[in-house]
Backbone as a chain_set.jsonl record, in Angstrom:
{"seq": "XXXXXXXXXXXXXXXXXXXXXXXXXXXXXXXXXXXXXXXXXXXXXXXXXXXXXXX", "coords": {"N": [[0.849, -1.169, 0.0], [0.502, 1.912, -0.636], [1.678, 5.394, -0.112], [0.009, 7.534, -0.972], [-2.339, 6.08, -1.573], [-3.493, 5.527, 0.896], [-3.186, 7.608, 2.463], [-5.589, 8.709, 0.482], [-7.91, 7.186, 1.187], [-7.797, 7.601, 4.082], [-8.353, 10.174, 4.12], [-11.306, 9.552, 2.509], [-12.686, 8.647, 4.508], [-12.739, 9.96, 6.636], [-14.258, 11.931, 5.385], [-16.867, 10.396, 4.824], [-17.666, 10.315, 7.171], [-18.243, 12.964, 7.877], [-20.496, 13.058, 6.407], [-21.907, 11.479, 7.512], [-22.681, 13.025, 9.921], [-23.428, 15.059, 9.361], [-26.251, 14.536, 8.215], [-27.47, 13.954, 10.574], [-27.931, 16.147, 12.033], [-29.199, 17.043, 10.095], [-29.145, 18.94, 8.351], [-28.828, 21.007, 5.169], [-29.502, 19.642, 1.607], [-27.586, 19.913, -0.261], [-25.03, 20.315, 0.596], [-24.658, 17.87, 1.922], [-25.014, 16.005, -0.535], [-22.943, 16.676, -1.574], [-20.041, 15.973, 0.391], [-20.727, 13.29, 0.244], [-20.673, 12.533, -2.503], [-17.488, 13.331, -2.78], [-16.581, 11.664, -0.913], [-17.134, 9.047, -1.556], [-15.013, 9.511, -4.642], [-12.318, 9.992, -2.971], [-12.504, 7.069, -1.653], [-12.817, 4.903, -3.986], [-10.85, 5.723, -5.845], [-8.107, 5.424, -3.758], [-8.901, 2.61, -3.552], [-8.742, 1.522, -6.04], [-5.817, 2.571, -6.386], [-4.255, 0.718, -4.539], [-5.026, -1.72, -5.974], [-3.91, -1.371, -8.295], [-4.913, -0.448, -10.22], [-5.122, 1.884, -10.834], [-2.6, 4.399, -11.34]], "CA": [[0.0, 0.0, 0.0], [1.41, 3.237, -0.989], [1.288, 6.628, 0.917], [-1.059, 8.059, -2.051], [-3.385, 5.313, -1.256], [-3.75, 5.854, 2.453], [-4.256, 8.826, 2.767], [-6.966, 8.721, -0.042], [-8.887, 6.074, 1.617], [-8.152, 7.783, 5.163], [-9.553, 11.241, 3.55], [-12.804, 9.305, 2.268], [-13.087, 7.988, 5.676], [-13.411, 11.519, 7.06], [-15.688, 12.634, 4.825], [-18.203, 9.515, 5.292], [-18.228, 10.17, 9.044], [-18.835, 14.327, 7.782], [-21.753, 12.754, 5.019], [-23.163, 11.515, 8.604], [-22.612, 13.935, 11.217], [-24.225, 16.24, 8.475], [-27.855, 13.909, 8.119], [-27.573, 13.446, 11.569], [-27.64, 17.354, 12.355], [-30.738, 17.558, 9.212], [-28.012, 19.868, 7.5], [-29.422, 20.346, 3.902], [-29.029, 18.349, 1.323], [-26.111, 19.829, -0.967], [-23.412, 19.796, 1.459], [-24.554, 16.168, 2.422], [-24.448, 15.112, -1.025], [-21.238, 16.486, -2.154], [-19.388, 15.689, 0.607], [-20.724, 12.164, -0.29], [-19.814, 12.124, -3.849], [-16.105, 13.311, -2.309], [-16.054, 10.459, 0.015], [-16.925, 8.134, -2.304], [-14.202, 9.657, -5.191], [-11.36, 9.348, -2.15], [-12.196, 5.809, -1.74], [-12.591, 4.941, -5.023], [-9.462, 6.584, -5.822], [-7.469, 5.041, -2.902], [-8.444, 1.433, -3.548], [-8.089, 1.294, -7.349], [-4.157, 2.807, -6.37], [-4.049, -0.618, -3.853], [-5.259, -2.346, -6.524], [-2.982, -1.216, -9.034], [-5.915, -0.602, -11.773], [-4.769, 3.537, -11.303], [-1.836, 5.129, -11.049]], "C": [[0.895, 1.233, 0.0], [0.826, 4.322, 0.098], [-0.199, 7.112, 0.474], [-2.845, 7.539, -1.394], [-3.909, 5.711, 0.15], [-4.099, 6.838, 2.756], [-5.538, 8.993, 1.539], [-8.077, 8.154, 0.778], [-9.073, 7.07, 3.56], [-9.255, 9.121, 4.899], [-11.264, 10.625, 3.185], [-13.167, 8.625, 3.424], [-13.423, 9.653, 6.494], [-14.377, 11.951, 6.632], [-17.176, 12.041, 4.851], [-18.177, 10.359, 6.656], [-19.081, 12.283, 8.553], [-20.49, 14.013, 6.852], [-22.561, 12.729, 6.896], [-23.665, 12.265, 9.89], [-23.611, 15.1, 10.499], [-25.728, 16.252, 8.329], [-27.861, 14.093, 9.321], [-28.245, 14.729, 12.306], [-28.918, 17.906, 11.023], [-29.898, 18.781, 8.41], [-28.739, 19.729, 5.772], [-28.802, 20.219, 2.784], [-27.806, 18.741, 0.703], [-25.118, 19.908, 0.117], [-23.252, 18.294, 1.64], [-24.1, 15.386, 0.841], [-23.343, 15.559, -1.425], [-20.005, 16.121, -1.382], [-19.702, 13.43, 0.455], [-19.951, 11.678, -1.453], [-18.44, 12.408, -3.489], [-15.561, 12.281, -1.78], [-16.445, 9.172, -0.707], [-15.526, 8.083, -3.885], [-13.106, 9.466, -4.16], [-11.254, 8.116, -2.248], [-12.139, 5.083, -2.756], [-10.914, 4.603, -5.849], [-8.292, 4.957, -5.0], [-7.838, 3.289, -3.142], [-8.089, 1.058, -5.163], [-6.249, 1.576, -7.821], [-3.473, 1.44, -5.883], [-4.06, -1.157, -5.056], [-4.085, -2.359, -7.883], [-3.466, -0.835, -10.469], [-5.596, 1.292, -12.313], [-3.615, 4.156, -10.692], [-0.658, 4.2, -10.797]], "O": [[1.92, 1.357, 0.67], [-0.116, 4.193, 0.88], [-1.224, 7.124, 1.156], [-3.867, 8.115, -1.022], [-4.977, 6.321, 0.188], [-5.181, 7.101, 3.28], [-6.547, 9.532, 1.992], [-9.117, 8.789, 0.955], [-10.153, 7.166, 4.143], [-10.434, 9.203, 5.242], [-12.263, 11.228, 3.578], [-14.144, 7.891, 3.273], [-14.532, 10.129, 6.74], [-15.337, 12.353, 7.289], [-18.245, 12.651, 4.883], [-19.114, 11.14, 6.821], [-20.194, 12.667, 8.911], [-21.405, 14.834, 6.797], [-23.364, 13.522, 7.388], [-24.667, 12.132, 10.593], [-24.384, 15.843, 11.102], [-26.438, 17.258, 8.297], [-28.804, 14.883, 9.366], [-29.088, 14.468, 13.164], [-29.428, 19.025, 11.072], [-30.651, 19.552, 7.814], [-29.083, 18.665, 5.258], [-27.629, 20.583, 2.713], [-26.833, 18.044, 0.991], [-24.306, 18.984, 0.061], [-22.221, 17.624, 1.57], [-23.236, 14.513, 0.765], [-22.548, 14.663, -1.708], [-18.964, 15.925, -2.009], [-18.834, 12.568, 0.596], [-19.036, 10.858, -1.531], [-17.802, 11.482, -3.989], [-14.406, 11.899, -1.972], [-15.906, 8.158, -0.264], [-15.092, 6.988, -4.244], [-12.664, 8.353, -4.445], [-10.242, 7.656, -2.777], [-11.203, 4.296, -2.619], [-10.247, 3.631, -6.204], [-7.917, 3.915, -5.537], [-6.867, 2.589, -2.852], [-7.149, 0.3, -5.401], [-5.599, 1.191, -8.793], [-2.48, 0.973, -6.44], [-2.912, -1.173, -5.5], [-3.55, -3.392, -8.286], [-2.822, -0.852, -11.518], [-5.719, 1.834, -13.411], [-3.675, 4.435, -9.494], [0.426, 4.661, -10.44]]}, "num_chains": 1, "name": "protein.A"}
């Protein structure tokens, strides 16, 4: 596992927990979904680098 990777994957791990602290709090909806679509591009990202399919 590379650096790249890790911190991608730890970044889309932040941002899930912000997707839910955000519903959780009735926050509306565009912030919730874009920090979604972010935290899903991080992880994304970060395991296709593991994987070796990018970058």
């Amino acid at each position: 596992m590379t650096g790249l990777s890790t911190i991608l994957i730890v970044v889309g791990l932040f941002l899930a927990g912000g997707v839910y602290s955000f519903s959780k709090q009735k926050m509306p909806k565009g912030p919730v979904v874009l920090l979604a679509g972010a935290s899903a591009m991080c992880l994304v990202a970060g395991v296709m680098r593991i994987q070796g399919i990018w970058g």
